[in-house]
C-alpha positions in Angstrom: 312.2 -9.4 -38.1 313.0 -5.7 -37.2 312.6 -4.7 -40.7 308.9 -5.9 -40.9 308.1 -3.9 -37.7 309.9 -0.7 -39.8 308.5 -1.3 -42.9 305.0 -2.0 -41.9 304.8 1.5 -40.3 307.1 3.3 -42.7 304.6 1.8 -45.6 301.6 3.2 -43.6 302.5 6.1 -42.7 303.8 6.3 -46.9 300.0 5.9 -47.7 298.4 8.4 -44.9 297.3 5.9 -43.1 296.3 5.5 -39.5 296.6 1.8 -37.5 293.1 2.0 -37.0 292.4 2.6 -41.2 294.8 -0.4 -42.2 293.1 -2.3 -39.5 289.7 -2.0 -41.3 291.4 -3.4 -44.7 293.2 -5.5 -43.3 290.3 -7.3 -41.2 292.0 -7.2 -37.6 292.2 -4.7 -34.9 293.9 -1.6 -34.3 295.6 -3.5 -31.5 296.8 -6.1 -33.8 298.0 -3.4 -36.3 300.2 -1.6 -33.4 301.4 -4.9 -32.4 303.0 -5.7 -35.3 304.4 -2.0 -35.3 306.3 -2.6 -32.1 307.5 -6.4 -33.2 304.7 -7.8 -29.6 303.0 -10.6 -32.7 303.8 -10.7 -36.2 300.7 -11.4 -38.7 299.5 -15.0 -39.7 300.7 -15.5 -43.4 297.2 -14.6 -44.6 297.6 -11.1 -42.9 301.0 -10.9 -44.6 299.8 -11.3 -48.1 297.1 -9.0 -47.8 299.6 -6.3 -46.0 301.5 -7.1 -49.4 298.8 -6.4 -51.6 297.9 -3.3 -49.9 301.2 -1.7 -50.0 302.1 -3.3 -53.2 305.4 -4.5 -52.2 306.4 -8.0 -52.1 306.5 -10.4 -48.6 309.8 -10.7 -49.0 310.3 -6.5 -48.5 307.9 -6.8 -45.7 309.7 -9.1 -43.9 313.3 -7.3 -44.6 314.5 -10.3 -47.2 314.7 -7.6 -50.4 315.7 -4.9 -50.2 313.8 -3.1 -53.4 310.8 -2.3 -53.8 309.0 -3.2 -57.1 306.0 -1.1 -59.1 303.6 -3.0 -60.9 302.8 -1.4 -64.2 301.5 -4.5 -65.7 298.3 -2.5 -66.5 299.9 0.5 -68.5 300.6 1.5 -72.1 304.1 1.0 -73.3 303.6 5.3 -73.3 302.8 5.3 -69.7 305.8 2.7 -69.0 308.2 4.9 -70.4 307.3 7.5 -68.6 307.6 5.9 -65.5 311.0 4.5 -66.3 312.6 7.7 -68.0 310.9 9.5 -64.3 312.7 7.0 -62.4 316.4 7.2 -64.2 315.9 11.3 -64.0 315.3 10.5 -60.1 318.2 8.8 -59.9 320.5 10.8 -61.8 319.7 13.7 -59.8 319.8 11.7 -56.6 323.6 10.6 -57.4 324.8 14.3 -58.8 323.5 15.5 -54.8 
């Protein structure tokens, strides 16, 4: 499970967040929170879906199974939905003319 250990604190630091900060929402200790940074314990299931929800990734890309990350836009306009795809494609089309 190297990829959770990874993930968890590439995610983190993604949002600006310290240990002690995720911690707080996740409802465990700073101690915990570095723990699972340096692969000592890994979180109860519980822990895992609310590290999920925070981050808004799956489990699955917690815990290294997928390898994508998904964006939820269930709560946008079909406008705002084609922005964020048409953002995305231009990202990618730069990314592969690099």
């Amino acid at each position: 499970m190297v990829d959770f250990r990874v993930n968890i604190k590439k995610l983190r630091q993604e949002k600006h967040m310290t240990q002690e900060e995720l911690a707080k929402r996740v409802g465990v200790s700073k101690a915990m929170i570095s723990a699972y940074e340096t692969e000592i314990r890994y979180p109860s299931y519980d822990v895992l879906i609310k590290l999920s929800s925070i981050f808004g990734v799956s489990t699955d890309y917690l815990l290294g199974i997928e390898k994508k990350r998904v964006i939820d836009i269930t709560d946008l306009n079909d406008e705002e939905t084609e922005l964020i795809v048409n953002m995305v494609a231009l990202l990618k089309k730069n990314k592969n003319t690099q």
